[in-house]
C-alpha positions in Angstrom: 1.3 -27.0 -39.5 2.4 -24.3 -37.2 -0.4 -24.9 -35.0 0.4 -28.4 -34.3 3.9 -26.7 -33.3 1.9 -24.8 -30.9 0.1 -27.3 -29.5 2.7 -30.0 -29.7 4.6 -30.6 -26.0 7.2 -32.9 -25.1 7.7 -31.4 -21.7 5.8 -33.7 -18.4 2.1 -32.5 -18.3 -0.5 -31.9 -15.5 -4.1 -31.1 -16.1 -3.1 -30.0 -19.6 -0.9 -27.8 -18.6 3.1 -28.1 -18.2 3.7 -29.9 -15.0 6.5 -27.5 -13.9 3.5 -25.1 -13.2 2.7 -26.7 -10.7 5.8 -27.0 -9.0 5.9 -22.8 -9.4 2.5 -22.4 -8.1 3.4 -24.1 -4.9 6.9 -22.4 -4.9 5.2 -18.8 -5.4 2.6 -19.7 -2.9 4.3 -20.5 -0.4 6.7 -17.3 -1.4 3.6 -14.9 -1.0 2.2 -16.8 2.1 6.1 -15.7 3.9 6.0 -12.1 2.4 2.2 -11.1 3.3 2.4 -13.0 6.5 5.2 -10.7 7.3 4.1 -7.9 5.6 0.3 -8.3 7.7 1.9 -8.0 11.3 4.8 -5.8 10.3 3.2 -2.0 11.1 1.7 -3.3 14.1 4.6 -4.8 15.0 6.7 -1.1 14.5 3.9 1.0 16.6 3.6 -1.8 19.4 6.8 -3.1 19.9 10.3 -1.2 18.1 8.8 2.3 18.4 6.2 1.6 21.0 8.1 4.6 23.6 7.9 7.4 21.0 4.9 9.8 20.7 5.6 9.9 16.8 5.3 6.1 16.3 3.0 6.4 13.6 5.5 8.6 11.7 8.4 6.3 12.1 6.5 3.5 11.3 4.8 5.1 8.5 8.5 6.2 7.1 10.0 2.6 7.8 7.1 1.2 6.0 7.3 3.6 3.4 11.1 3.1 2.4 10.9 -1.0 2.8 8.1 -1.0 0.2 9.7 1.1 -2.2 13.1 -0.6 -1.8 11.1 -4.3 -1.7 9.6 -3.3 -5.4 12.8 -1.1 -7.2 14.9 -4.3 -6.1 13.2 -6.2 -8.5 14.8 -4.4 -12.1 18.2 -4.6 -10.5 17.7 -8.5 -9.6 15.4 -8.8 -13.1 18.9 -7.7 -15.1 21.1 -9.5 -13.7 19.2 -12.7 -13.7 18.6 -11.7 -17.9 22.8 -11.2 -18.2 24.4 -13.5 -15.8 22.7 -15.6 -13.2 19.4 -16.9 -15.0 16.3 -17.6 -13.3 17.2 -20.6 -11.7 19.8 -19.7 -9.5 18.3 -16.1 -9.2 14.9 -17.9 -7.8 17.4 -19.9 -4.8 19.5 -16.9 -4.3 16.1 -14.7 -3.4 14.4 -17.4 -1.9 17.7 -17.7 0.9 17.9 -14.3 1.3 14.2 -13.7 2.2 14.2 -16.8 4.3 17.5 -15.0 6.0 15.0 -11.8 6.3 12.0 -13.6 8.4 14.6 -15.8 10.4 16.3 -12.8 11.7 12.8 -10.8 11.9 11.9 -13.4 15.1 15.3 -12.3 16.8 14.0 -9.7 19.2 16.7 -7.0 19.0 16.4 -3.6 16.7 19.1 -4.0 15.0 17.9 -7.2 14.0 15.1 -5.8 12.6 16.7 -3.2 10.0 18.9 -6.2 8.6 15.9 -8.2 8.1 14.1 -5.7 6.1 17.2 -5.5 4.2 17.8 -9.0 3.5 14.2 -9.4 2.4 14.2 -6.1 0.0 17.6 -7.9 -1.6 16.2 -11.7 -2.1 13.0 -10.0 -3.1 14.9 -8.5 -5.8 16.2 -11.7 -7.4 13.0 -13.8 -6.2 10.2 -11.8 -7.6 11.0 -11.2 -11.5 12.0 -14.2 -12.2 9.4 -17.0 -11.1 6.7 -14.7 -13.2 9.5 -15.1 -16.3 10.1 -18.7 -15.5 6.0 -19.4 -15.7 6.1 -17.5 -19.2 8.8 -19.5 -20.2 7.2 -23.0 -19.8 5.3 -21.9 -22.8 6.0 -22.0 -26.6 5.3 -18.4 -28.7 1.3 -18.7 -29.7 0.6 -21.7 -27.1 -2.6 -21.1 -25.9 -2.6 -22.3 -22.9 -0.3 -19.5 -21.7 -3.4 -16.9 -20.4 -4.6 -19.7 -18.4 -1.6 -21.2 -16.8 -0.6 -17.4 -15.5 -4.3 -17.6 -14.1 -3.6 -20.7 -12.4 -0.2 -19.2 -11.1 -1.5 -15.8 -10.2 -4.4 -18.1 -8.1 -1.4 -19.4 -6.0 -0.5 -16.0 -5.2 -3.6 -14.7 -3.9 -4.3 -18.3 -1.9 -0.7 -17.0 -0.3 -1.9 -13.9 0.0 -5.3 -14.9 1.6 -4.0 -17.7 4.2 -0.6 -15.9 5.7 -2.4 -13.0 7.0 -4.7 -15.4 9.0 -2.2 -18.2 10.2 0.8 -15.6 10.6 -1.6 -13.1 12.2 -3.0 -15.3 14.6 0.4 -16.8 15.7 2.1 -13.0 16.0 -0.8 -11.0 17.9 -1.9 -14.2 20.2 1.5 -16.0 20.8 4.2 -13.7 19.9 5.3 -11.2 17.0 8.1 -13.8 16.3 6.8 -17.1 16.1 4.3 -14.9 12.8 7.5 -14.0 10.9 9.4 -17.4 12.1 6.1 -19.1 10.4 6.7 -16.8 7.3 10.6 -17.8 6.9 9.0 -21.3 7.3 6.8 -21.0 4.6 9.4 -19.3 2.2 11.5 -22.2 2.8 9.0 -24.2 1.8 8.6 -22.5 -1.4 12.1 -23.3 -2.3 11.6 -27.0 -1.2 9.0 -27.1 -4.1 11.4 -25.2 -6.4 14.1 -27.6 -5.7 12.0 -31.0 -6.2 11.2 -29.4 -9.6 14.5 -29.1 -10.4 15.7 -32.6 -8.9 13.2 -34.5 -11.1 14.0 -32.9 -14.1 10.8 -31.6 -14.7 11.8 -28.3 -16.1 14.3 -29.2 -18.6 16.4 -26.8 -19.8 14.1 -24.3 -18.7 16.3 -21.5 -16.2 19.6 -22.4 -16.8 22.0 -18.8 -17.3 21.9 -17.1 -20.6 25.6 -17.4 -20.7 28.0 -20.1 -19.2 31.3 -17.8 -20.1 29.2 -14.4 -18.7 28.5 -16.7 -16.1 32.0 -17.7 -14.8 33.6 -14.2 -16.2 35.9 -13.0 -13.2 34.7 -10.0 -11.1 37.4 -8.8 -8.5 39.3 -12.0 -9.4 35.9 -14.2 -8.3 33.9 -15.6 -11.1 30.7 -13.8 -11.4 28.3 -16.5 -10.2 29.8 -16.6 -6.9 30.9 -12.3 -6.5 26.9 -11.9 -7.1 26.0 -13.8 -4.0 28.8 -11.8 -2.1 27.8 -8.4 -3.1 24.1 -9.5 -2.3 24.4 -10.3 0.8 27.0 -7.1 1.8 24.2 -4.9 0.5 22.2 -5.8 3.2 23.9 -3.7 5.4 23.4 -0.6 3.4 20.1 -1.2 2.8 19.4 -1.9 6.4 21.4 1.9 6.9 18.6 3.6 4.5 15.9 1.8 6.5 17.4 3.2 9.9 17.6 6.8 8.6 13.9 6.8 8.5 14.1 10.6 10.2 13.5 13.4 7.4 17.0 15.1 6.4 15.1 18.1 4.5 12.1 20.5 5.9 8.3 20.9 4.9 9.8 24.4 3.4 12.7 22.7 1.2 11.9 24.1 -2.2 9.5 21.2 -4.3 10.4 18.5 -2.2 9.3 18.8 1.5 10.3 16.6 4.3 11.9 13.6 2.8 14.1 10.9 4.1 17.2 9.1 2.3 14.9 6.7 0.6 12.8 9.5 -0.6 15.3 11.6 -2.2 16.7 8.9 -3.6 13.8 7.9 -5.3 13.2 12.1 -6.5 16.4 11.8 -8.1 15.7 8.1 -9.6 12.4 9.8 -10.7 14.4 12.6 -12.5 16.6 10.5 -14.1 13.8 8.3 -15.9 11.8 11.5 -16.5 15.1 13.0 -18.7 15.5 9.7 -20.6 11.8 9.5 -21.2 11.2 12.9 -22.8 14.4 11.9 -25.3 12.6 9.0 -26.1 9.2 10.6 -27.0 11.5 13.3 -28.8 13.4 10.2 -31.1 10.4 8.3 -31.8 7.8 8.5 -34.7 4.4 10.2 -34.5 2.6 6.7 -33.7 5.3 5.8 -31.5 4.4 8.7 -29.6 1.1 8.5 -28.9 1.1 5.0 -27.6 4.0 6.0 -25.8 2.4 8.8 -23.9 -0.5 6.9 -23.3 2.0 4.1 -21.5 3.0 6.6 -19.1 -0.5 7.8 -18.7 -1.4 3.8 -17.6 1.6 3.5 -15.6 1.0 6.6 -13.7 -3.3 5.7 -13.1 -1.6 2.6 -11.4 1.0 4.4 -9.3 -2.1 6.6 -8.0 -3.8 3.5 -7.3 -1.4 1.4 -5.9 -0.4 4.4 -3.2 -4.5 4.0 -2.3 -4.8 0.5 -2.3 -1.0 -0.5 -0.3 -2.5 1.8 2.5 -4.5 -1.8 4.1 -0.9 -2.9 5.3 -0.4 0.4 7.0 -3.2 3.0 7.7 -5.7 0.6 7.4 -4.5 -2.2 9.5 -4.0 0.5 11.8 -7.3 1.4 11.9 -8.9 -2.1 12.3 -6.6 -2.5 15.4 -8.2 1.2 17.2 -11.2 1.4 15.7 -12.7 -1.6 14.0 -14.9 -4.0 16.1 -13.5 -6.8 15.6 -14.1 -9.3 18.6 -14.7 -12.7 17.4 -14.1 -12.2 13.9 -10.7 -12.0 13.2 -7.7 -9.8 14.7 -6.3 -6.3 12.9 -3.4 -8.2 11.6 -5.4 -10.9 10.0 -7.8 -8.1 7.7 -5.1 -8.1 5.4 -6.2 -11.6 4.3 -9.5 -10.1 2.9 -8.3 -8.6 0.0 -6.9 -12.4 -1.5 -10.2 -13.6 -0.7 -12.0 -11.1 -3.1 -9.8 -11.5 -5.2 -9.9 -15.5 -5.5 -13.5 -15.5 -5.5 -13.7 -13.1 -8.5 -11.1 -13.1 -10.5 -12.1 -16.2 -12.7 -15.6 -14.4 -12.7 -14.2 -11.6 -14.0 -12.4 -12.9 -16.7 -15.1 -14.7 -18.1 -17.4 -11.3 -17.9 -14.6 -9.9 -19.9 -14.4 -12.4 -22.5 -18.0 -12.8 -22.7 -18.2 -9.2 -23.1 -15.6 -9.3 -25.8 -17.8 -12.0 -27.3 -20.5 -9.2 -27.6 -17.7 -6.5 -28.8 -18.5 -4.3 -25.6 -15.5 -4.9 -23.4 -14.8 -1.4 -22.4 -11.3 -0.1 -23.8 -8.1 0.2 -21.3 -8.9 4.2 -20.0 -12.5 3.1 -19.3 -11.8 0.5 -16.9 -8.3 2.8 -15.6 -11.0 5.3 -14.7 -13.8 3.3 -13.0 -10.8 1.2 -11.0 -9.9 4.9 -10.0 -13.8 5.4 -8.7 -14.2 2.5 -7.0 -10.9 2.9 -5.2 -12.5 6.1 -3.8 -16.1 4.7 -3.4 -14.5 2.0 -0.8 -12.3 4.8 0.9 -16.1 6.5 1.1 -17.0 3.8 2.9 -14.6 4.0 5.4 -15.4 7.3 5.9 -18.9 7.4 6.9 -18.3 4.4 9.2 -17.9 6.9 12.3 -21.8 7.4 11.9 -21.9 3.9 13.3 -19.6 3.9 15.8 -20.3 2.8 19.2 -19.9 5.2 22.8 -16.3 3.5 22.4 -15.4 4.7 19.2 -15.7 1.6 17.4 -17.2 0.7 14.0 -18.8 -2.2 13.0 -16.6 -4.8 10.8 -18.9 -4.6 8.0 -17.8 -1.3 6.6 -14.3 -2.8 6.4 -15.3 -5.5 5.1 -17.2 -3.9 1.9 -14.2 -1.5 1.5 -11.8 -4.3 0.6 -14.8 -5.5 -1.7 -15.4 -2.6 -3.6 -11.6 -1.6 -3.8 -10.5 -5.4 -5.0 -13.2 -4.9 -7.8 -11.3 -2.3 -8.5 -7.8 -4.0 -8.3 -9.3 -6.6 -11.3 -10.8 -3.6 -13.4 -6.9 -2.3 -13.5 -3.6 -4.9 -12.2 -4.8 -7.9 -14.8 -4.9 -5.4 -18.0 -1.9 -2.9 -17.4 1.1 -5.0 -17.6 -0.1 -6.4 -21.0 -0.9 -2.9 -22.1 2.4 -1.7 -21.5 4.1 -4.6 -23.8 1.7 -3.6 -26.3 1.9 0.2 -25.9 6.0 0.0 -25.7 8.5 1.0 -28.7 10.3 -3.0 -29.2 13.5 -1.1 -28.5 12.7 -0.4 -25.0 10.0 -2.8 -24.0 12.7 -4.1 -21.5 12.9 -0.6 -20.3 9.3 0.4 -20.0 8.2 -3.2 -18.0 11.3 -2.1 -15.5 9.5 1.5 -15.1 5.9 -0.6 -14.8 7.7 -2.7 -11.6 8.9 0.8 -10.6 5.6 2.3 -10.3 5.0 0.1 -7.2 8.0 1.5 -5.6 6.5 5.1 -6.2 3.4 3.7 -4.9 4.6 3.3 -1.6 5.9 7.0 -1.6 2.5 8.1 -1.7 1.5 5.3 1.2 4.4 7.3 3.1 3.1 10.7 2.6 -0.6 9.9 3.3 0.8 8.0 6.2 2.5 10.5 8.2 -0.7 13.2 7.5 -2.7 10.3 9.3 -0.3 9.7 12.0 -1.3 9.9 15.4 0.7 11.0 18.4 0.3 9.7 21.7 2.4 7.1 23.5 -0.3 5.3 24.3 0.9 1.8 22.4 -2.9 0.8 22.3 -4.5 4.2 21.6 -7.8 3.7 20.1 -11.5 4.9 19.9 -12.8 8.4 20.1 -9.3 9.5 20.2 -8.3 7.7 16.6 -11.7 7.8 14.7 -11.9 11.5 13.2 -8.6 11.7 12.3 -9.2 8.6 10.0 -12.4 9.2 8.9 -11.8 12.8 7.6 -8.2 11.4 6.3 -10.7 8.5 4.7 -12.9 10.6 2.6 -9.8 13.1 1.8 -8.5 9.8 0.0 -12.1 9.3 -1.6 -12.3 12.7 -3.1 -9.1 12.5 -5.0 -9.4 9.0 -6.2 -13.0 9.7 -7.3 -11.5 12.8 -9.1 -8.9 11.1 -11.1 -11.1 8.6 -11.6 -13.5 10.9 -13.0 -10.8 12.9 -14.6 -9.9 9.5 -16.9 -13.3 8.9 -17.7 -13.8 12.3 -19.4 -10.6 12.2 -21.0 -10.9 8.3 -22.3 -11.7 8.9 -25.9 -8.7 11.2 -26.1 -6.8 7.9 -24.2 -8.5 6.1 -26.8 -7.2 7.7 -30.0 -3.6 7.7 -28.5 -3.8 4.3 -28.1 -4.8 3.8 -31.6 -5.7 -0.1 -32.6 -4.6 -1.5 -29.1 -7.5 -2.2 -27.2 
C-alpha cells in the first residue's frame, strides 16, 4: 500500500517524470548558460579592458574575481532562508532571475562603475535564484518516489548543457564582436530562463508547488511595508554595498599582519564569517553524543576535501583561462574565453557513465566508500594540474603549447569533479545531526565561497605584471608552469593524505557509506 502512494501521481507527466521538470530544466539552463557565459569572458574582460592601464592587472583582477565568487556562493544561505521563512521559492526564483538579468544588462554598459553594480546585482539575484530551483526540483517529488535520483540527473544535465554552450556562443560574441554584446547574450538567456519559469507557472503545471510557507509571514509589515514587497527593496539597495566591497578590491592589511596576510574587505569578512562558524561548530561537537560526533567530524572533514578542491578546480575561470589566452595554441580551435565550455562537455559525456559504473559497482558490493573517492578526486585534480605543467616542454620558439594538454587537464580534473561534487552533498544530509542539517547544507554552500578565497590567493601568486594588455609567450609560460605543478604537488598530497587516512574516515562514518 505505501508503495502505490509512492508511485501514485496526479500531477501532469513527461517522460515519466513530473512535467514541471521540464519546465525547471529549461529555466536552470538557460540560468547557467547567462551565469557561465558571463562568468567565461569576465577575467579577460578585467585584464583587457577595466584594468587594462595597470601593471598589477592580474592582481586586481584576481582580487575582483576572487571577492565576486565568494559573495556570488555565501548569497545563497541568506537568499535560501528567506525564501524557507517568507518569500517561498516561487517568487524567490523571479526575484533572482530579475536581479541577475539586471546584472548582465548593466555588464554591456561600458562604464566602470557600471561594472561593480553588475557584479553586485548578479551576487544578490544569485542569492535568491540558486537555492531554490534545486529545492523546487526536490519538491516535485513525493518522500520514497523513485524517480527522484533520476529527475535531479536530468536537471543537473541542463546545467552542464548551460554550462557547455554559453562559454562558446557568449565567448565567441564577446572576444570577436564586442565584450558586451557576450554578457547582453547572457542577460538574454537569463531572461529566457524566467520565460520558461513563468509558462510553468501560467499553465498551472506546478500546482501548489512554491507558493510561501506563510501568507501572514508573508504580508507581516517591515518598516511599515509588508514583507513581500520590503524584501525586494532591501535587495535591490544592497547592491550598492555589494558593489562597494567589490570596488575595494586593494588589500587593507600587510603580508606581515599577524595570521592573516594581505587581505581585502571581502576577505576579512569572510576570516571573521569563518570564526564565527568555527566557535558554533566546536559547541556542537561538544553537545552532541559520541556517534553524533564522529559523523560529525567526518562532515567537516568532506566539506573541507571539497573546499580544497573547489579552490583547484574554479582556477579555469581565472588562472586558467588566462593562460589559454598567452600561452595556449589555440588558432582554429576555439578562443581562450570559449575553454571554459570544456569542462560541461566532460561532464555531459560521463556523468550518466559514471553513474551506472557506480551502481553496477554497487551491484558487485565494491563501490569504493566516500574518503576513497574524496581522495582519488584530490589525485586527479593534481594529475591534470601535472599536465599543465610539463606542457612548456612542448612549447613552440613563441612560447606556446599545444591545445591538447589543456584539453586532457579538463578531462582528467572533471573525472575528478564526478568522483567528489555528485556524492558530498548527500553525504552531508546523511552525516548531519537532524537538528542542524539546515545548518550544515548552508556551511556545504559556504564551502564554495571559501573556495574562491583560495582561487584569490593562488591568483595573485600567479599574477603577472606588465602593462602589456596582450602579454603572452616566453614571458607568461614559467611562471604558470612552475605555479602549475606547485598546485599538482599539494593536491596530489592531500589526495594522498585521504587515502592513507580513509579507513580511519571510514570508521567515523560508521554505517553511512
Amino acid at each position: 500500500m505505501a508503495d502505490s502512494a509512492v508511485t501514485h501521481h496526479d500531477e501532469p507527466q513527461m517522460f515519466g517524470h513530473p512535467k514541471g521538470l521540464f519546465y525547471l530544466f529549461f529555466a536552470e539552463l538557460w540560468e547557467r548558460f547567462s551565469f557561465y557565459g558571463m562568468r567565461a569572458l569576465l577575467m579577460l574582460y578585467m585584464t583587457k579592458e577595466i584594468f587594462q592601464a595597470l601593471a598589477e592587472k592580474d592582481t586586481a583582477a584576481a582580487a575582483v574575481y576572487a571577492s565576486y565568487g565568494s559573495l556570488v556562493y555565501a548569497s545563497t544561505v541568506i537568499g535560501g532562508r528567506i525564501s524557507d521563512k517568507i518569500l517561498g521559492m516561487r517568487s524567490s526564483i523571479f526575484l533572482g532571475g530579475i536581479l541577475m538579468s539586471l546584472g548582465h544588462f548593466v555588464l554591456a554598459i561600458e562604464n566602470d562603475i557600471a561594472f561593480f553594480l553588475a557584479l553586485a546585482f548578479i551576487v544578490v539575484g544569485n542569492g535568491f535564484f540558486k537555492p531554490n530551483i534545486s529545492t523546487f526540483v526536490g519538491s516535485l517529488y513525493k518522500d520514497g518516489d523513485r524517480r527522484k535520483d533520476s529527475g535531479f540527473t536530468i536537471f543537473y544535465m541542463g546545467i552542464n548543457i548551460g554550462g557547455f554552450a554559453a562559454p562558446l556562443i557568449c565567448g565567441w560574441l564577446g572576444e570577436t564582436y564586442g565584450w558586451h554584446y557576450g554578457f547582453g547574450l547572457a542577460g538574454i538567456g537569463m531572461l529566457t530562463g524566467l520565460a520558461f519559469f513563468w509558462s510553468g507557472i501560467k499553465n498551472n503545471i506546478f500546482g501548489d508547488k512554491g507558493l510561501p510557507p506563510n501568507e501572514e509571514v508573508n504580508n507581516k509589515l517591515l518598516l511599515g511595508v509588508p514583507q513581500k514587497k520590503m524584501i525586494p527593496i532591501l535587495s535591490f539597495l544592497a547592491a550598492p554595498i555589494i558593489a562597494y566591497l567589490l570596488y575595494a578590491y586593494k588589500s587593507v592589511t600587510t603580508k606581515d599582519t599577524m595570521l592573516i596576510g594581505e587581505k581585502n574587505l571581502v576577505g576579512i569578512l569572510f576570516i571573521v564569517i569563518g570564526l564565527i562558524i568555527l566557535g558554533y561548530m566546536i559547541k556542537v561537537l561538544m553537545d552532541a553524543t559520541v556517534d553524533e560526533r564522529k559523523k560529525l567530524i567526518m562532515a567537516i572533514l568532506i566539506t573541507f576535501f571539497m573546499t580544497l578542491f573547489w579552490g583547484f578546480h574554479e582556477l579555469s575561470g581565472s588562472v586558467i583561462t588566462l593562460f589559454a589566452d598567452r600561452n595556449v595554441a589555440l588558432d582554429g580551435i576555439m578562443n581562450a574565453s570559449q575553454t571554459n565550455s570544456l569542462n560541461s562537455l566532460v561532464i555531459v559525456v560521463l556523468s550518466i557513465p559514471v553513474s551506472l559504473l557506480w551502481a553496477y559497482l554497487s551491484k558487485k558490493n565494491l563501490n569504493p566508500r566516500t574518503p576513497y573517492k574524496f581522495g582519488m578526486g584530490l589525485i586527479l585534480a593534481g594529475v591534470s594540474f601535472y599536465v599543465l605543467s610539463i606542457s612548456g616542454a612542448s612549447a613552440d620558439e613563441n612560447g606556446m603549447v599545444p591545445f591538447t594538454y589543456l584539453f586532457v587537464m579538463y578531462f582528467i580534473i572533471s573525472i575528478g569533479e564526478l568522483f567528489m561534487s555528485p556524492v558530498g552533498l548527500s553525504k552531508i544530509t546523511d552525516l548531519s545531526p537532524k537538528k542542524i542539517v539546515a545548518f550544515m547544507m548552508g556551511i556545504w554552500f559556504l564551502s564554495s565561497a571559501y573556495a574562491f578565497q583560495i582561487v584569490g590567493f593562488i591568483s595573485k601568486q600567479l599574477a603577472i605584471e606588465s602593462t602589456d594588455v596582450n602579454v603572452g609567450g616566453l614571458d607568461t609560460l614559467e611562471v604558470y608552469t612552475n605555479g602549475f605543478g606547485l598546485i599538482a604537488t599539494y593536491s596530489i598530497g592531500a589526495g594522498l593524505v585521504v587515502l592513507v587516512f580513509s579507513p580511519l574516515m571510514k570508521k567515523l562514518m560508521g554505517n553511512v557509506h
